[in-house]
N, C-alpha and C positions, 0 to 999 in steps of 0.2 A: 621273745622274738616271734611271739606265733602268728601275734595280730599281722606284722609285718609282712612274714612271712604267704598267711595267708590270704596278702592282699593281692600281693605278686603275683600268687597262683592265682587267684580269682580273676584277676585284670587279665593277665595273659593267657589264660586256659581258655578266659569268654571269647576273647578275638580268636583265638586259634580254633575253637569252637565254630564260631562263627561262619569264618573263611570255611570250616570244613562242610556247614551248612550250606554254605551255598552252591557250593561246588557239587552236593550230590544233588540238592533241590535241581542245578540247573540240565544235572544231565536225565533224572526221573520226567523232568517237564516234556525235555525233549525226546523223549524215550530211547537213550542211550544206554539204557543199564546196563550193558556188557562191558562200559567203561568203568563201573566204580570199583572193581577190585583194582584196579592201577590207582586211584585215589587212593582207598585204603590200604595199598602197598604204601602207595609214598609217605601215607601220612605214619603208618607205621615204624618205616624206615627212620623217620625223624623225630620219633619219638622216642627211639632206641636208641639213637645218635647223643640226644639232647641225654636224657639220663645216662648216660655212659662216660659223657664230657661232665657232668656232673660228678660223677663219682669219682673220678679220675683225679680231676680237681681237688676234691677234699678228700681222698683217702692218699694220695701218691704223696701229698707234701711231707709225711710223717721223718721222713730222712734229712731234712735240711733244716741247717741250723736257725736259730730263732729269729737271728735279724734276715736271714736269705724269707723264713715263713712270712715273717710281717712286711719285707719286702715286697714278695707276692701277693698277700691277702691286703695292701696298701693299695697296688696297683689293680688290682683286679676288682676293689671296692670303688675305685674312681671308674672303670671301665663300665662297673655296672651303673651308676650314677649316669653315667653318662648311654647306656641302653636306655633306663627308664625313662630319660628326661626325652631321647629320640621317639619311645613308643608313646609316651601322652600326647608327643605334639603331633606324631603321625596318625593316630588315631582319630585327634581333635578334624586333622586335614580331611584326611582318607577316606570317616566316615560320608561322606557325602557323593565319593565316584568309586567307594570299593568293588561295591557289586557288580555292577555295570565293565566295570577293569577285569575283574575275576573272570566274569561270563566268558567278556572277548577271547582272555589267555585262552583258558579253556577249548573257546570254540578252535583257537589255531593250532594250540597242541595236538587236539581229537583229529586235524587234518594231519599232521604229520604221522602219529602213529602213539601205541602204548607209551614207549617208552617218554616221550613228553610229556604225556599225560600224570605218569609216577612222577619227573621232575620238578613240574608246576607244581604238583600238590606236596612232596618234600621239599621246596623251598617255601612256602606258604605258609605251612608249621613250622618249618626248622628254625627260622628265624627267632618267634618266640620261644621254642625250647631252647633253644642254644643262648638268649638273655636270659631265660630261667633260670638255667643251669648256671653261667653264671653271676645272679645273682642269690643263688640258694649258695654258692661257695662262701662270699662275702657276707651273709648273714650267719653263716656257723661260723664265724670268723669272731665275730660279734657276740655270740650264745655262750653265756656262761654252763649251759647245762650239757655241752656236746652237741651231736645233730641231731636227737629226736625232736627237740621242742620244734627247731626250723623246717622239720622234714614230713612232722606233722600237721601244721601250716601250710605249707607246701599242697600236700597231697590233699586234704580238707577240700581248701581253696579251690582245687583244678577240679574233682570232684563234683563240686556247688556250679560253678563255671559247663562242665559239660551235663549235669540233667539242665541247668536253665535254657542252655543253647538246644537240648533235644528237645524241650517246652516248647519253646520258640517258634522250633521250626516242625513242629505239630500243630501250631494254634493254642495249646491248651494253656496257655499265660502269655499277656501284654504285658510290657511295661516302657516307661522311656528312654531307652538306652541312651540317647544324649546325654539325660541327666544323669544316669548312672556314671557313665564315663568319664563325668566332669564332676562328680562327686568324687570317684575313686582317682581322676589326675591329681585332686587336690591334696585328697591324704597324700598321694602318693612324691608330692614335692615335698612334703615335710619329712614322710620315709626318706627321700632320696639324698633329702641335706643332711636328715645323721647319717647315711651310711656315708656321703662325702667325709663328715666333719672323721667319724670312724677312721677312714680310709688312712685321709691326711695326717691321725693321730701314729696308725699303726707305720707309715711312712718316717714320722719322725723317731719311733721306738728302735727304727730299723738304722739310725744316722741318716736316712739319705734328705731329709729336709732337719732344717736347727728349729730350737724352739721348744724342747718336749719339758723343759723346768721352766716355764715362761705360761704362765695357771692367768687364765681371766678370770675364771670364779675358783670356789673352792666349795661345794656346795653338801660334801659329806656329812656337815653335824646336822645341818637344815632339811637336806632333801637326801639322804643316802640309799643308796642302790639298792640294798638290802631291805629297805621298809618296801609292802604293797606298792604302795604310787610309786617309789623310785623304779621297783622294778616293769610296773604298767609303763611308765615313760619309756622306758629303756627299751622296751618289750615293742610300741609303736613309733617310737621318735627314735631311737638308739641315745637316750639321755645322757649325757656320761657325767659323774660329778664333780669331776674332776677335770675342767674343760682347756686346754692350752688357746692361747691367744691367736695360735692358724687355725683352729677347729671353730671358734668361736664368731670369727669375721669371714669364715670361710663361709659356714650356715649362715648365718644374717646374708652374705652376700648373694647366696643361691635363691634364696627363698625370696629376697625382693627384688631379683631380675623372674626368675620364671614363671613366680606366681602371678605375676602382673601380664605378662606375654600370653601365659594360661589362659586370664581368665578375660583377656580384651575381646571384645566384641566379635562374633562372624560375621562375615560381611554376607553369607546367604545361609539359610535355615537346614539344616542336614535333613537328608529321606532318615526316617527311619529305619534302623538295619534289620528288624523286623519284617516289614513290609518287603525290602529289598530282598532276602530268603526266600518268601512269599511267590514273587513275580518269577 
C-alpha cells in the first residue's frame, strides 16, 4: 500500500503546502511579517491535530471485537472515499480562484486581529490532515504488513510534497501543476474505487451489508496476492482476489461516473498556482 499511500500524501501535503505558500508569500509581499508566527501557529496546530486523529483512529480500535473493527474501518474506508473524490473535484474547481480567496481571508482576518489569523491558517491545513488522517486509517486497514508500509508512504509522500512547494515558492523549479493534479486525480479515482470496493467488502465481513459468499471472480490461482504483481496491484489498486459481487459493481460503478466528471472539459483555463504564490 505504499504507492497508495504515498499518493495521498503527496496529493494532499502539495495543496496543504501550497495554501501555506501563499499565505506567507502574501504577507512577506506586503510586509506584514509580524503575522507569520500566527500562520505557523495555526498551521502547526493542525498538524498536530491531524496526526493525533490519526493515531487515535488506528491504535484505539485494538479493544473491539472484529465485526464492531471491520465495522468501523468499512465506514471510515467509504468516508475516506468520499474526502478523496471531494478533494480532486475541489482542487480541479479551486485551482483557478484559490489564491485570490486566500489573499482576501487573510487580508480580513489581519484586520480583526492574531487570533484570526491562527484560525484561517488552521482551517486551511486542517482540512487536508484531518482527510489524511483519515484515510491513512483505512489504508492500514487494508495493509497486510501492519502500519509501517502505509505510514511510510504517508510520510515519503508529504515530504516530496513540502521541498516541491518550498521550490516553488523560491522560483527554483516550474512545472504544470494542472497537469500534475490531473494526473494524480486520475490515479487517484482508481485508489479511491479500491478503497470503496475494500470498504464495502469489510462492511459485509462485519453482517451489516449481505453478500460476502457471493464471489464475482475468484482470481487466486491466476493472479494471487502473494505473487509480485498481485501484490503491486493490491499495493496501488487495493486488488483483492477474491472479489464479492458489491465490491465488484461497486468499483466499475465509481470509476465510470467520476472519471468521466473528472476528466470533462473546463470551461476556463486555471492560472497557474505557481504564478499565483508568485503575485
Amino acid at each position: 500500500m505504499w504507492f497508495a499511500s504515498a499518493l495521498i500524501g503527496l496529493r494532499e501535503g502539495l495543496e496543504a503546502a501550497l495554501v501555506v505558500s501563499i499565505l506567507v508569500a502574501f504577507l512577506v509581499k506586503t510586509g506584514r511579517r509580524h503575522a507569520l508566527r500566527w500562520v505557523w501557529l495555526g498551521v502547526s496546530v493542525a498538524v498536530l491535530l491531524s496526526v493525533g486523529v490519526g493515531a487515535i483512529l488506528t491504535y484505539s480500535t485494538a479493544q473491539l471485537t472484529f465485526e464492531q473493527q471491520e465495522l468501523l474501518g468499512g465506514t471510515l474506508s467509504i468516508v475516506a472515499v468520499g474526502f478523496v473524490t471531494a478533494m480532486i473535484f475541489w482542487m480541479r474547481k479551486a485551482s483557478r480562484t484559490i489564491a485570490a480567496e486566500l489573499r482576501g481571508k487573510l487580508d480580513e482576518a489581519l484586520d480583526v486581529g492574531p487570533v484570526a489569523v491562527l484560525v484561517l491558517s488552521f482551517f486551511a491545513v486542517g482540512r487536508e490532515g484531518l482527510e489524511t488522517a483519515v484515510f491513512f486509517y483505512s489504508t492500514v486497514q487494508t495493509a497486510q504488513g501492519g502500519t509501517s508500509e502505509p505510514l511510510i508512504g504517508f510520510t515519503a509522500g508529504i515530504l516530496v510534497a513540502v521541498v516541491l512547494a518550498y521550490l516553488i515558492y523560491r522560483g527554483a523549479v516550474r512545472f504544470d501543476l494542472g497537469k500534475f493534479f490531473t494526473i494524480t486525480g486520475v490515479l487517484l479515482v482508481f485508489v479511491a474505487a479500491g478503497v470503496l470496493g475494500y470498504g464495502l467488502h469489510d462492511l459485509q465481513e462485519a453482517a451489516f451489508l449481505p453478500g460476502l459468499n457471493t464471489l464475482a471472480f475468484d482470481a487466486s490461482a491466476v493472479l494471487p496476492e502473494t505473487s509480485w504483481y498481485g501484490a503491486l496491484l493490491k499495493g496501488i489498486f487495493n486488488y483483492s482476489q477474491q472479489t464479492t459481487v458489491l465490491q465488484a459493481v461497486a468499483w466499475v460503478a465509481y470509476v465510470a461516473i467520476v472519471l468521466p466528471l473528472f476528466l470533462r472539459p473546463k470551461k476556463a483555463v486555471a492560472a497557474p498556482a505557481a504564478a499565483a504564490i508568485k503575485e
